[in-house]
C-alpha positions, -999 to +999 in steps of 0.1 A: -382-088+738-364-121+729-378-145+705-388-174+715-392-199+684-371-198+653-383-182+620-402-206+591-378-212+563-394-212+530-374-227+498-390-240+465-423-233+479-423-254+507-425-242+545-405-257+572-417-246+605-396-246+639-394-280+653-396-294+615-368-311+592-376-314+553-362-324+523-374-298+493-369-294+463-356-256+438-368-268+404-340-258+375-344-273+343-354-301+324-334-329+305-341-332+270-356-363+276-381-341+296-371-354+327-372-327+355-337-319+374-343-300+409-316-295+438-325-313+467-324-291+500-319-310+536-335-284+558-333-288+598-351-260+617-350-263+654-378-249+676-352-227+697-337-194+679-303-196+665-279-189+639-292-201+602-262-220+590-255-233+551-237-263+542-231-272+504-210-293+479-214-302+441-209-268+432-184-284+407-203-319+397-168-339+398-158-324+432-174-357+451-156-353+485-175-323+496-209-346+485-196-374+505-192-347+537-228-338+533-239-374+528-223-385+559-235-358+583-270-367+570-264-409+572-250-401+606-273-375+620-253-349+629-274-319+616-308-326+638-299-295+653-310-281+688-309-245+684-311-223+649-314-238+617-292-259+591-299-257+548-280-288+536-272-292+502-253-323+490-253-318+454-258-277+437-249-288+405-266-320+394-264-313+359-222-315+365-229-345+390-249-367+360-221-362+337-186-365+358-181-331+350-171-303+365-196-276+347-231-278+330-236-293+300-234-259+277-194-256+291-205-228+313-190-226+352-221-222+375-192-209+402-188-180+374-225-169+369-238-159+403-256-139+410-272-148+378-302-145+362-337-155+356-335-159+319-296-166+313-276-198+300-283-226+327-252-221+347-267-183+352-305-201+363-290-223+383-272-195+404-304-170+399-323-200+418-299-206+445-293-171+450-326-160+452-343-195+475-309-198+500-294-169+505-316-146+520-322-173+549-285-182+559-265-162+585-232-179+573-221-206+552-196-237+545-191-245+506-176-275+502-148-279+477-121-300+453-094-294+440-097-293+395-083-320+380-059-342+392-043-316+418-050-327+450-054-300+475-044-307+514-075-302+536-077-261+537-104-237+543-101-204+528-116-171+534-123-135+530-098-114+543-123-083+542-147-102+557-137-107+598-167-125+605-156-148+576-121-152+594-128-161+626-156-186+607-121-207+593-108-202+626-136-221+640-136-249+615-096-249+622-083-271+589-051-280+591-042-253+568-059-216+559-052-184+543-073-158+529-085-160+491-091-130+473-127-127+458-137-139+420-163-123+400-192-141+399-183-170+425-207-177+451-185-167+477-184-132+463-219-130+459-223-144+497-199-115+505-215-087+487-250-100+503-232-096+543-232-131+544-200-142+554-187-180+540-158-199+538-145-224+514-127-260+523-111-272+498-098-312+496-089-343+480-089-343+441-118-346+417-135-376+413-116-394+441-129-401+478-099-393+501-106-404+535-091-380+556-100-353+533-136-361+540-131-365+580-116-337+583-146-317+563-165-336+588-145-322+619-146-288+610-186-287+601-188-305+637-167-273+651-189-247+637-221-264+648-206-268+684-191-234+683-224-216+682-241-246+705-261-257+675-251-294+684-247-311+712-214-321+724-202-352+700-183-382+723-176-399+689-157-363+673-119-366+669-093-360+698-090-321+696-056-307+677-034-274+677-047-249+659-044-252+622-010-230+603-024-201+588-005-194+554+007-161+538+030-153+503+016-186+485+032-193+446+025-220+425+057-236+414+054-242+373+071-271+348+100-258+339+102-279+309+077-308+295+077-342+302+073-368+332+064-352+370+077-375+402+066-355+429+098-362+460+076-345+489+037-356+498+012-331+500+013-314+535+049-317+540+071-289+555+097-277+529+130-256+530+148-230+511+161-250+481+154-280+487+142-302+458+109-319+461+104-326+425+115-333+389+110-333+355+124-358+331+123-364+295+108-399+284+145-414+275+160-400+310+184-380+293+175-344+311+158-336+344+154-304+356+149-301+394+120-279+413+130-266+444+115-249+473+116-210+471+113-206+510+107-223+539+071-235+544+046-264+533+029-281+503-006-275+499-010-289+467+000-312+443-003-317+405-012-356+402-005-357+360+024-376+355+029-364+317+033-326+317+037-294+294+057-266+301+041-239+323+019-263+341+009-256+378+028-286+395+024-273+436+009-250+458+032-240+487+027-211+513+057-193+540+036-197+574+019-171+592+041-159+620+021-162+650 
């Protein structure tokens, strides 16, 4: 017999029925000024049966263009869904958010401590919480990303190569750029994987930095998932509708062949060729340069915004294309 209503959603203690959109709260910790910290969840849960569908950022606290994607979809009102449910989270890691940072306060990586547990350092609570209040209700998820540092990553989702349902989800969302990312112990996305839930990752901009077109297109391939499973209604407002996205394979990150000053020659995105040189390194004084050149054909997914460099640094991303 088919169901006719969604399911109730329960997170930090609080119910949200079909037909009901809440904000609630998963209580973590307190400052030492006493001050409780909790993660606020956006939770939109339609009356008609559906697919339960996670979106997050501020798993990294610096890593602001993902929060920006969430806060957008919620100014604008994308997520009031009509069928199935949406968990919104703008900010996971508020501790990181508070402090510019991209961990919690004790140094510790809460995207290295999941699944976590109960009674851990606070990166391991805070992934015990999240774990244990989110997970169990989603069918799939979205975790929104940046790249570390001042390496800008082009707009790119990423996903599970063991995990189909996880590659036709970054199919769906259709970046401008994918490829399969192998699992890291103790990410969430491993976790996500290990619990049959399948998730992607987009990854954009650079940390503490809104990029514009970074952030739309986070927006546009949300909006894609939503409409593929006829969550949302049909958008007039949503972008003119592109080719699919290139799918990357045999990606190496090009290293500093010697210290001193990076001037980047090619943008981020930009097709490259066999030996061609899209970048340099100079001494201060001008005296040597050594040139970095492309090792095959392909494109430029990311790119290493420090200007004064060390030897052995990661300086770009860049991937051969899929053939079709």
């Amino acid at each position: 017999m088919e169901v006719e209503t969604n399911k109730n959603i329960t997170i930090g203690g609080t119910t949200v029925k079909p037909g009901q959109n809440k904000r609630v709260q998963i209580a973590i910790d307190r400052l030492p000024t006493g001050t409780l910290i909790d993660i606020p969840v956006y939770v939109f849960n339609a009356k008609k049966p559906g697919p339960t569908v996670l979106i997050q950022a501020g798993l990294h606290g610096d890593e602001i263009n993902g929060i920006e994607i969430v806060r957008r979809l919620l100014a604008e009102k994308h997520l009031h869904v009509v069928k199935g449910a949406v968990i919104a989270v703008p900010v996971l890691n508020i501790f990181g958010f508070i402090h510019f940072s991209r961990d919690v306060p004790d140094g510790k990586d809460v995207n290295r401590s999941f699944p976590g547990t109960k009674s851990g350092s606070l990166a391991s609570r805070i992934a015990y919480h999240y774990t244990s209040e989110i997970l169990p209700h989603i069918d799939m998820g979205i975790d929104l990303h940046t790249g570390g540092g001042q390496r800008h990553n082009y707009p790119q989702v990423r996903y599970t190569e063991e995990d189909p349902d996880s590659a036709h989800l970054a199919q769906v969302f259709n970046a401008p750029v994918s490829f399969p990312s192998s699992l890291i112990k103790g990410s969430f996305r491993n976790t996500a994987f290990k619990m049959n839930k399948p998730m992607v990752v987009f990854e954009a901009g650079e940390s503490m930095r809104f990029d514009d077109y970074s952030i739309s297109e986070g927006m546009r391939g949300i909006l894609n998932v939503l409409g593929h499973f006829k969550m949302v209604p049909p958008l007039p407002q949503r972008q003119p509708e592109r080719d699919t996205g290139i799918r990357l394979q045999n990606r190496k990150w090009l290293r500093a062949p010697t210290a001193g000053m990076f001037i980047p020659k090619v943008t981020n995105g930009s097709e490259i060729t066999k030996g061609q040189t899209i970048g340099m390194v100079s001494d201060t004084f001008g005296r040597r340069t050594k040139k970095i050149k492309a090792p095959f054909d392909g494109l430029v997914f990311c790119i290493n915004h420090q200007a004064v460099i060390n030897q052995g640094e990661a300086l770009f991303h860049v991937g051969e294309r899929q053939p079709s």
